[in-house]
Every structure is written in structure tokens, then in C-alpha cells.
N, C-alpha and C positions, 0 to 999 in steps of 0.2 A: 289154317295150315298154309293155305297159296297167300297170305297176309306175310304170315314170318318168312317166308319162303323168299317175297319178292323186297322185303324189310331186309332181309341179309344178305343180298344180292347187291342193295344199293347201297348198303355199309361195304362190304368189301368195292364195290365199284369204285366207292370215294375212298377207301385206304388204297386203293392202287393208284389213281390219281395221283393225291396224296403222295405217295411214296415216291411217285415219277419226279415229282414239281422238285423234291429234296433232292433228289437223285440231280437233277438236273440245273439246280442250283448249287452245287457243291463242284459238278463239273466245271461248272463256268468260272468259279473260284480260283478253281486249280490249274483251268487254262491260262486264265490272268495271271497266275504266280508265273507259269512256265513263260510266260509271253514277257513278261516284265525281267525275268532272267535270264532271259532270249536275248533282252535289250542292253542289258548290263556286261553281258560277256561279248556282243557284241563290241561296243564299247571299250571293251577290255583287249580283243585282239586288236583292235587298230589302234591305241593306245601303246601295246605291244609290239605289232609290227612297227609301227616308227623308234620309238627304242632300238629296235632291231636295223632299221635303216644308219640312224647316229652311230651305232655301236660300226657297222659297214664300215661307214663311209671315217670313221675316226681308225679301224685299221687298215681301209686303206692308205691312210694319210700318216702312217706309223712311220714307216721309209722313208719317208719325205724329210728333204734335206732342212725344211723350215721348220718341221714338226722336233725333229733333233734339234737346230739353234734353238729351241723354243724351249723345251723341256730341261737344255744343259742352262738355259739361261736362268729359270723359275726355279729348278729342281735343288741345282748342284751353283749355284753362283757363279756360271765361266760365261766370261767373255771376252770379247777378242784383244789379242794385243794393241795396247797405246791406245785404248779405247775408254772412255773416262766417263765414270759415272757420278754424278754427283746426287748426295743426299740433303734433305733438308736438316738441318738440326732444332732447327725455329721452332719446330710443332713439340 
């Protein structure tokens, strides 16, 4: 009887073990996904915030009296009077 007794004591001892080690490989899994996701969105906002800086700093530069010659020149084909543009025809 103290045979089986101390027989099922060290079976459940090694299933809690056991269970711990899975328990605790499964976390460490899932830290690593969170950690690696962690790194990716990191990533992503500073990827983002420069976007975000360009995007700034292009309206600031919307007013700007070059940003207009620039845009009326590429956009809308104007340019200044007596002012002569020459094309290639050769190509």
C-alpha cells in the first residue's frame, strides 16, 4: 500500500513537472512572437513618422513661390513670357 502510494506520488510529481516545462515552453514562444512584433511595428512607426515628416515639410513648401513655378511648369505647361523651350524631335 505505501508502495503505490509513494509509485503515485512520483507519477503525478513528474506530470507536474511535465506540465510546468510545456507551460513554460509555450510562453517563451509567445514572448518571442510578441518580441518580434514589438520589432516590426517598431519599424513601422519610424518608417511612419518620416512619411509624416516629408508629408510636413512638402506643405510647408506648398506657398512657396518655387513650389507654384514648379507645379504651373510640370502640371499645366506655363511658362514665362519670351521664354523658349526647346524639344528634341531626334529621339
Amino acid at each position: 500500500m505505501k508502495k503505490n502510494k509513494k509509485i503515485l506520488r512520483n507519477v503525478f510529481i513528474v506530470a507536474i513537472i511535465i506540465y510546468i516545462v510545456f507551460v513554460i515552453i509555450n510562453q517563451q514562444k509567445t514572448l518571442n512572437e510578441y518580441s518580434q512584433d514589438t520589432e516590426d511595428l517598431t519599424q513601422q512607426i519610424a518608417s511612419e513618422e518620416e512619411k509624416n515628416d516629408d508629408l510636413n515639410q512638402q506643405k510647408d513648401n506648398v506657398n512657396s513661390l518655387e513650389f507654384i513655378e514648379e507645379m504651373a511648369r510640370e502640371k499645366l505647361d506655363m511658362y514665362y513670357p519670351n521664354e523658349r523651350v526647346y524639344m528634341d524631335q531626334g529621339m
